[in-house]
C-alpha positions as CSV (number, residue, x, y, z in Angstrom):
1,X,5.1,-29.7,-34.8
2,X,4.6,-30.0,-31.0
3,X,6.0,-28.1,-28.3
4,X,7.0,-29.4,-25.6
5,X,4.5,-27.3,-23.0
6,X,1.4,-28.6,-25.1
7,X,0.1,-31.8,-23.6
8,X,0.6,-35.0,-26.0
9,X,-3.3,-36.1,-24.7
10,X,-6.0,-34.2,-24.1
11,X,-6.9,-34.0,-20.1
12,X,-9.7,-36.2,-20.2
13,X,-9.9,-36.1,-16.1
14,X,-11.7,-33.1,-14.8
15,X,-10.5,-31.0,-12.2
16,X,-12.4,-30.9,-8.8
17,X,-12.9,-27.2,-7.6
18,X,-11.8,-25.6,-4.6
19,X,-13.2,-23.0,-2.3
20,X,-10.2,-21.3,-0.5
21,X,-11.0,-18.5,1.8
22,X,-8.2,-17.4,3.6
23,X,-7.7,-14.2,5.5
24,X,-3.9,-14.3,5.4
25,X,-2.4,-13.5,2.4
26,X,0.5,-15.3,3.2
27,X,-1.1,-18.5,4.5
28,X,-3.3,-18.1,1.3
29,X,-0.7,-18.2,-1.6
30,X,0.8,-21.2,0.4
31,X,-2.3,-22.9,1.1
32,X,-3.8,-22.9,-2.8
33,X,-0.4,-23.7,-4.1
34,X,-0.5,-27.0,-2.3
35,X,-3.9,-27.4,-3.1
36,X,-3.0,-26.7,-7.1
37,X,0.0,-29.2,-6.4
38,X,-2.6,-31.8,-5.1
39,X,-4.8,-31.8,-8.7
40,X,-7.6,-29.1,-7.7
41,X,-8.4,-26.3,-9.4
42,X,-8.7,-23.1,-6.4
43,X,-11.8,-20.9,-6.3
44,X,-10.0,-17.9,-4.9
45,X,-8.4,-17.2,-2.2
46,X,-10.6,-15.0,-1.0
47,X,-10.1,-13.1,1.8
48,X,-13.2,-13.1,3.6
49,X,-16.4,-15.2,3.5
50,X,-18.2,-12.1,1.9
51,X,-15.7,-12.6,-1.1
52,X,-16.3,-15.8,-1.4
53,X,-20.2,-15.4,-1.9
54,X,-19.0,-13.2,-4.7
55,X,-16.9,-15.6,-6.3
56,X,-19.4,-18.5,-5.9
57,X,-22.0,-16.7,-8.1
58,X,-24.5,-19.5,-8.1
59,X,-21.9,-22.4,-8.9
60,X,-20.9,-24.6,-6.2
61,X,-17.8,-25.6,-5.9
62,X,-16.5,-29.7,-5.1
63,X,-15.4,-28.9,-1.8
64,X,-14.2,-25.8,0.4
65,X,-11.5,-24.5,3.2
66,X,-12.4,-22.2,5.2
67,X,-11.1,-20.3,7.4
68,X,-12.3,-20.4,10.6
69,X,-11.6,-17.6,13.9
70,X,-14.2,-17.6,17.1
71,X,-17.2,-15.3,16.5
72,X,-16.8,-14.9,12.9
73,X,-20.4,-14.9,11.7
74,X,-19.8,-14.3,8.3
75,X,-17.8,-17.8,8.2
76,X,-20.5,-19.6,10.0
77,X,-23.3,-17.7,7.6
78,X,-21.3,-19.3,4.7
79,X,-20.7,-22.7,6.2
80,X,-24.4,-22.7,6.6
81,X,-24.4,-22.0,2.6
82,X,-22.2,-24.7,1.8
83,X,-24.1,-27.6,4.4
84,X,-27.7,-26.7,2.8
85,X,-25.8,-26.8,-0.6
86,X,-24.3,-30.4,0.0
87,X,-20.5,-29.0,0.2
88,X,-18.2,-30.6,2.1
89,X,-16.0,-28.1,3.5
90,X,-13.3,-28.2,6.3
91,X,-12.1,-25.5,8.9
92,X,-8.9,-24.2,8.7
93,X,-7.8,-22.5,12.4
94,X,-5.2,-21.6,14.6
95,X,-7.6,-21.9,17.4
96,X,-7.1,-25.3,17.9
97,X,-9.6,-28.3,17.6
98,X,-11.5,-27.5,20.9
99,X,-14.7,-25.6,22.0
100,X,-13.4,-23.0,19.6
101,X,-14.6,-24.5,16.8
102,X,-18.5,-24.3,15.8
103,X,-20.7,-27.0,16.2
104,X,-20.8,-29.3,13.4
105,X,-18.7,-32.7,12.1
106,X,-16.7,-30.7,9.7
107,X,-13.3,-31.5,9.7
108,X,-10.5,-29.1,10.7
109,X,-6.9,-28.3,9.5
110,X,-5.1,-27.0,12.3
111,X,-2.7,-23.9,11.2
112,X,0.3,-24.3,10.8
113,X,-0.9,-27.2,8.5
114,X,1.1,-30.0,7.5
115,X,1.2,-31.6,4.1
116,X,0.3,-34.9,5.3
117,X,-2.6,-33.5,7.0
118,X,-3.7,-31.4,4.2
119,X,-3.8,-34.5,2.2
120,X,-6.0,-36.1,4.9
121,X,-8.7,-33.6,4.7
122,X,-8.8,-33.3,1.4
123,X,-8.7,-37.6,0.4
124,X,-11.5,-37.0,3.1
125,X,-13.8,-34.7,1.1
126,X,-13.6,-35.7,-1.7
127,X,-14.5,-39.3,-0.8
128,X,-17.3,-38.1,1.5
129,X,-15.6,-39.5,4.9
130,X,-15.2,-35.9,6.0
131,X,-16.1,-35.4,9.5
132,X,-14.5,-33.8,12.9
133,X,-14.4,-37.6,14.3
134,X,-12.0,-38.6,12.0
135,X,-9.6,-36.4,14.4
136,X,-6.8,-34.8,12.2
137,X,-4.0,-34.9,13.6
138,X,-1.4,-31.6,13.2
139,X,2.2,-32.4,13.6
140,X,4.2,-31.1,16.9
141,X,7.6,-30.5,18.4
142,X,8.3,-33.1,21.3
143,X,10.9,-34.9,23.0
144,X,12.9,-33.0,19.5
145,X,10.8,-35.2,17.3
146,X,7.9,-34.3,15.3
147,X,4.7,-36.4,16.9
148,X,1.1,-36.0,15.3
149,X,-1.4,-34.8,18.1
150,X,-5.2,-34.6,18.1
């Protein structure tokens, strides 16, 4: 007898995995929900990049988003771990897409994200195109319409 919640198949296509770390709770339920909703399976969320060592426990994840606020150390020690580690990762900030941001070609998903643009970063990493020149774009209110702004 089959149920109807059992798969007819067997999922024969794996899952890629997902670093989240996210200091806003909020932000962070939203955020991996989305990123679920897109096919991947979330490491996380963890709060800060201490966590997220702790999670990681030797295995590497497909790709990471990380949170990102000027200064942090702890997020540039770990973005450190995931470059030597061959991780592609992107930023996620409220501080904008400027000299904020550390050096490096990472991409960045500006907060408040969109879906559109979360589905940017992500085709991005996972097909290895993933860098800061690839400019994404965050929507914004002007001349009331939505625009997409570097």
């Amino acid at each position: 007898m089959a149920y109807l919640s059992q798969p007819t198949q067997p999922d024969t296509v794996p899952r890629r995995h997902m670093l989240l770390v996210e200091e806003d709770a909020m932000v962070a339920m939203d955020l991996a929900a989305a990123v679920e909703g897109l096919g991947y399976a979330v490491i996380g969320p963890a709060p800060t990049c201490v966590d997220a060592e702790r999670l990681l426990d030797g295995a590497l994840p497909d790709c990471a988003l990380v949170t990102y606020r000027p200064g942090c150390r702890q997020a540039l020690d770990l973005a450190a771990l995931l470059r030597a580690s061959g991780v592609p990762f992107a930023w996620v900030s409220a501080h904008g897409l400027g000299d904020n941001l550390p050096d490096g070609r990472e991409p960045v998903l500006a907060k408040p994200w969109h879906p559109v643009a979360l589905r940017l970063v992500l085709s991005a990493l996972s097909t290895g195109r993933a860098d800061r020149g690839a400019a994404f774009a965050r929507p914004a209110w002007r001349n009331s319409r939505w625009v997409w702004v570097e």
